[in-house]
C-alpha positions as CSV (number, residue, x, y, z in Angstrom):
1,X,-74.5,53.9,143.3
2,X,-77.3,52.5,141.0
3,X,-77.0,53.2,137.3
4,X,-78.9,56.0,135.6
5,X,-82.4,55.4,134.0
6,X,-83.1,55.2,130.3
7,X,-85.8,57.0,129.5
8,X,-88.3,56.4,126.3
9,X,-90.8,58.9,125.4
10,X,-93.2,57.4,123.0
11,X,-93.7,60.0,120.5
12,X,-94.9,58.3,117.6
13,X,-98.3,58.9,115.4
14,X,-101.3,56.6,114.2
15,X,-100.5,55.8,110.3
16,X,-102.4,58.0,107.8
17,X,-105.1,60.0,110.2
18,X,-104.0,63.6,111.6
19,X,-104.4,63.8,115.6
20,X,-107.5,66.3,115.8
21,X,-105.3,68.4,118.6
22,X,-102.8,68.8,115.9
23,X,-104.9,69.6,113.5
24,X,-106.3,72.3,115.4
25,X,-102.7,73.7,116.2
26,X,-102.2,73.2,112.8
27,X,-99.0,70.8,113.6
28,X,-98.3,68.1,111.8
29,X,-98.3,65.3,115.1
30,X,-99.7,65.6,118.9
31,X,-96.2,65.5,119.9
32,X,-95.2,69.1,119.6
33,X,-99.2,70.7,120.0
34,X,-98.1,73.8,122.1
35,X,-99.6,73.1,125.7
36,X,-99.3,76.4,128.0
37,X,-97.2,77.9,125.4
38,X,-95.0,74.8,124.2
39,X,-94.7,71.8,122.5
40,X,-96.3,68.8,125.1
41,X,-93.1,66.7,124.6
42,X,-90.9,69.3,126.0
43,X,-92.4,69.5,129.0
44,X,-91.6,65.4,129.3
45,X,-88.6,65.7,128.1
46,X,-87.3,69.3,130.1
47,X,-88.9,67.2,133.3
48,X,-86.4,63.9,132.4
49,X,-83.6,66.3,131.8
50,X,-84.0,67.5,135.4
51,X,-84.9,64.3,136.9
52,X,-81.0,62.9,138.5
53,X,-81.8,59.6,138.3
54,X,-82.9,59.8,134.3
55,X,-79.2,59.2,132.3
56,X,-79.7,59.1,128.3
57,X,-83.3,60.3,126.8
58,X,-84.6,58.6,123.7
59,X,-87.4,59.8,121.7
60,X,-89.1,57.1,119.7
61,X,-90.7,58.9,116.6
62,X,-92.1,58.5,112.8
63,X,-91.3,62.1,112.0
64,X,-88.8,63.2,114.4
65,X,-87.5,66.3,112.6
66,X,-90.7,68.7,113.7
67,X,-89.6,67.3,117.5
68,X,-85.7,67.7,116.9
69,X,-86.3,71.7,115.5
70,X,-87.5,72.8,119.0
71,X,-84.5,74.3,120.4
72,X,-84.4,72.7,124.4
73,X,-84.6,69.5,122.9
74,X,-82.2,70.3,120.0
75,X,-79.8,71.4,122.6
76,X,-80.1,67.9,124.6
77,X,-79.5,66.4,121.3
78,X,-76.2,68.3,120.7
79,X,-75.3,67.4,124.4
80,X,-75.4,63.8,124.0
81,X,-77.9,63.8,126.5
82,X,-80.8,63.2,123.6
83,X,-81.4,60.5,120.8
84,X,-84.0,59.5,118.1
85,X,-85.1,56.2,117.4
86,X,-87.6,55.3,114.8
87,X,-90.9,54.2,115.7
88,X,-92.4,51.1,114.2
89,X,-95.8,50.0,113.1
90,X,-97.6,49.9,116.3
91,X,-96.3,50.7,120.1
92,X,-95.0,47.4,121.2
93,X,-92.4,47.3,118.4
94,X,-92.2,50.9,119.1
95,X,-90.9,50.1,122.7
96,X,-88.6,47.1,120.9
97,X,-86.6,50.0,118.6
98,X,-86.1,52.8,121.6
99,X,-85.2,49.9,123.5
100,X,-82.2,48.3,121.3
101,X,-78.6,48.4,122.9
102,X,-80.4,50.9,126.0
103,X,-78.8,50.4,129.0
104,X,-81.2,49.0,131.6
105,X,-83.8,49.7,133.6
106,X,-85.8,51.1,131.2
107,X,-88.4,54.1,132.1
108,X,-91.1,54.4,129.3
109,X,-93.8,57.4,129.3
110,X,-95.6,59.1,126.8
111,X,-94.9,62.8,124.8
112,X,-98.7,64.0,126.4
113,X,-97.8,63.3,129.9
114,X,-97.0,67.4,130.4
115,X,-98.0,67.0,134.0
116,X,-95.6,64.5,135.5
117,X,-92.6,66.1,137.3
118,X,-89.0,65.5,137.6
119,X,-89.8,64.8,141.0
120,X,-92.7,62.3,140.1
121,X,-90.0,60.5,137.7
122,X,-87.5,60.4,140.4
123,X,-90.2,58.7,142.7
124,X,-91.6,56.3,140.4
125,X,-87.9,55.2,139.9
126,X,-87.1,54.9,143.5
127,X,-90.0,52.6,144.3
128,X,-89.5,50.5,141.4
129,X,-85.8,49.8,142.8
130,X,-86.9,49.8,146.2
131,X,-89.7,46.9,145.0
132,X,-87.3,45.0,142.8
133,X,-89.3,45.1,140.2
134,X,-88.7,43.3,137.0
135,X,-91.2,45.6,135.6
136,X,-93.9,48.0,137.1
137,X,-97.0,50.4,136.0
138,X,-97.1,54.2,137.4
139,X,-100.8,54.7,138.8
140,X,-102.4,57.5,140.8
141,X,-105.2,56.9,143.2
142,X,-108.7,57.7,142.3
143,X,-109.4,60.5,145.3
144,X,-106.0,61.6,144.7
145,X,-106.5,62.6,140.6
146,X,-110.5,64.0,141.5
147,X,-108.5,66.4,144.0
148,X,-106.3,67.5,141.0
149,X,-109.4,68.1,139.7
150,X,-112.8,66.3,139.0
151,X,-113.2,66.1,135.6
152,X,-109.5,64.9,134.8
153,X,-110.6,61.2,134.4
154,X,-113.6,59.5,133.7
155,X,-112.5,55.8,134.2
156,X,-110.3,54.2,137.2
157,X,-109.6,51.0,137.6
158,X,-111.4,49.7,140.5
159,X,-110.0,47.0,143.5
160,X,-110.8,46.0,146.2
161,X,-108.1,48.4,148.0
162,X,-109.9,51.3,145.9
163,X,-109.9,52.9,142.6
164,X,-106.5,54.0,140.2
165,X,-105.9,55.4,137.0
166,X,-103.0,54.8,134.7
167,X,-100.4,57.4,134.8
168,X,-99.0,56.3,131.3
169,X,-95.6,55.5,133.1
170,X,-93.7,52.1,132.8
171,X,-90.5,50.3,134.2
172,X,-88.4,47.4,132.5
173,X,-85.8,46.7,134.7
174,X,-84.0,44.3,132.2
175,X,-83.6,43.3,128.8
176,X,-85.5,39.7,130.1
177,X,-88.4,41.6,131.3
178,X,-89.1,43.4,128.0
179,X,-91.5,40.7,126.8
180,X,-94.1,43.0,129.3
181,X,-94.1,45.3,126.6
182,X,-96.6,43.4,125.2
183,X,-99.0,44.5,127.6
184,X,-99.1,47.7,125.4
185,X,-99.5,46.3,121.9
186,X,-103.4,47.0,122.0
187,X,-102.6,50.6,123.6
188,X,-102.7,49.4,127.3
189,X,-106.4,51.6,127.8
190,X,-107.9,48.3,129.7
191,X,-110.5,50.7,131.5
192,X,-112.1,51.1,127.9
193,X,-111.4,47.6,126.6
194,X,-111.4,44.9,128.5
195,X,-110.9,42.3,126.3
196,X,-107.1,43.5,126.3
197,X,-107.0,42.1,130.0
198,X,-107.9,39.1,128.9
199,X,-105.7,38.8,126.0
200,X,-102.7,40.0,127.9
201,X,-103.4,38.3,131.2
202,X,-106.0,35.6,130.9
203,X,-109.3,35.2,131.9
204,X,-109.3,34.5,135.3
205,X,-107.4,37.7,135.9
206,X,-110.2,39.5,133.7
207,X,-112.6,38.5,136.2
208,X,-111.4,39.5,138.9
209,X,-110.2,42.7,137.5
210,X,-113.8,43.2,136.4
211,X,-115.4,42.3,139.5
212,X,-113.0,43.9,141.8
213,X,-111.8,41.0,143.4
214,X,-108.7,41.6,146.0
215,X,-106.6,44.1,146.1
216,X,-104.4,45.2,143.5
217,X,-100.8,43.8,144.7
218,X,-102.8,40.3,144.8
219,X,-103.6,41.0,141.1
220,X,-100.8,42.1,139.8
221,X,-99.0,39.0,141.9
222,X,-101.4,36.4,140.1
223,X,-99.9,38.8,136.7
224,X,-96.3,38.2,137.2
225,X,-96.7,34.2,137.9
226,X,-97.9,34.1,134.4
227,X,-95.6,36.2,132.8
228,X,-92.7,34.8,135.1
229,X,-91.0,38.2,136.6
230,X,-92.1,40.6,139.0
231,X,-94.5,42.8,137.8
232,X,-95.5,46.2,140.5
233,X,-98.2,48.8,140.2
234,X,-96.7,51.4,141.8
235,X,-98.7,54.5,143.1
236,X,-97.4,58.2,142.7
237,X,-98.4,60.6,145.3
238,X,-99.8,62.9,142.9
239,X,-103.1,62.9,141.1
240,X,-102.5,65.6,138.2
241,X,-99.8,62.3,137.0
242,X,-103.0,60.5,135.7
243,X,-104.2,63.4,133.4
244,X,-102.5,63.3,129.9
245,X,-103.3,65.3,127.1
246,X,-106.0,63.1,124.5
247,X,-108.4,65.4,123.9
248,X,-110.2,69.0,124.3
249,X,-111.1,68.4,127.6
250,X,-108.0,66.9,128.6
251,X,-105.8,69.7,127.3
252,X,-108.1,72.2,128.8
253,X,-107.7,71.0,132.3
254,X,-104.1,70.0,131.8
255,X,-103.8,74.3,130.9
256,X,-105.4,75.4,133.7
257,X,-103.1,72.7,136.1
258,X,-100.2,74.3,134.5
259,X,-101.2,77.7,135.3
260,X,-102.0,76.6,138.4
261,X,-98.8,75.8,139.1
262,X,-97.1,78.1,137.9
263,X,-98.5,80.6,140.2
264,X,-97.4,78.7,142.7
């Protein structure tokens, strides 16, 4: 029987400037906007709860009493099942504090991902296992998010094999691996900036990342070589996994996938 999951949800907040969602909730952090009539977070955090191969939950957070008042998560708190950790400066060292004494692997996703199930959690974790990987990225293919719905993203990354977008969901499978967190210190949005490629993977891999050279396991293979562990871009079977909550846009369609849903 393999060990349960730790889950991190990244919950933190950019020093001194008000997220404009949360300023138009009138909230004091993105984290607990309400999104289809609550707080984003606790639709990450009720899909974990749910998801049987996620064990402890750790919310890594600068104010984490606004989070810990909403009364799901308080009640995961008083169950054991739920813990704060602080978050740091920026979101690699972020990762680094949620991720001291965790027991390994190590599932990281964000507080706006209020699409992602617990049955997209549960199958990100069982490829990741089944790929012995030492550490992995959650992506969604490109005609797979424009049937969740066109407008959800405006960038994919694009390979030979076709076009992705991120899904904002990582693996670490051990404390060796956790050095990939530093694929995330300048926010991980390659699509927008990709000098980041180059700074986190070299050049060469810019290059071909840029021109859409080979496919994307060949990529990511020439990735984990230089870092020195196995590194997988998984792909999740469903689109509305690559559609976070950033902006006005965002949050509108992420609304109207949730209603969606819920009507079955």
């Amino acid at each position: 029987m393999v060990a349960k999951v730790t889950a991190l949800v990244m919950a933190g907040k950019r020093s001194g400037t008000l997220d404009p969602l949360a300023a138009r909730a009138g909230v004091s952090q993105k984290s607990v906007v309400p999104v289809h009539g609550k707080p984003m977070i606790e639709h990450v955090t009720e899909a974990l709860a749910a998801c049987e191969r996620i064990g402890e939950i750790r919310i890594v957070a600068h104010d984490r009493e606004e989070i810990a008042a909403i009364p799901s998560i308080a009640r995961l708190q008083a169950s054991g099942r739920l813990v704060f950790r602080d978050g740091s400066f920026n979101l690699v060292d972020s990762v680094f504090s949620g991720a001291g004494d965790a027991r390994f692997p190590l599932l990281i996703t964000t507080s706006d991902n209020c699409l992602v199930t617990a049955e997209g959690y549960a199958e990100f974790v069982d490829k990741c296992l089944a790929a012995d990987a030492g550490a992995a990225a959650a992506l969604a293919r490109k005609e797979d998010v424009m049937a969740a719905d066109p407008e959800g993203q405006k960038k994919f990354y694009e390979f030979s094999d076709g076009g992705y977008s991120n899904c904002n969901t990582y693996w670490i499978g051990s404390e060796s691996a956790l050095s990939a967190a530093e694929i995330l210190r300048s926010g991980g949005q390659f699509v927008k900036y990709p000098g980041r490629i180059a700074k986190a993977f070299g050049l060469l891999n810019l290059i071909r990342f840029y021109f859409g050279w080979g496919d994307k396991e060949t990529l990511f293979a020439q990735i984990s070589r230089r870092f020195g562990y196995r590194l997988v871009p998984v792909v999740l079977s469903n689109g509305e996994f690559a559609i976070d909550v950033d902006e006005p846009r965002s949050f509108a369609i992420t609304e109207k996938l949730l209603t969606r849903r819920e009507a079955g």
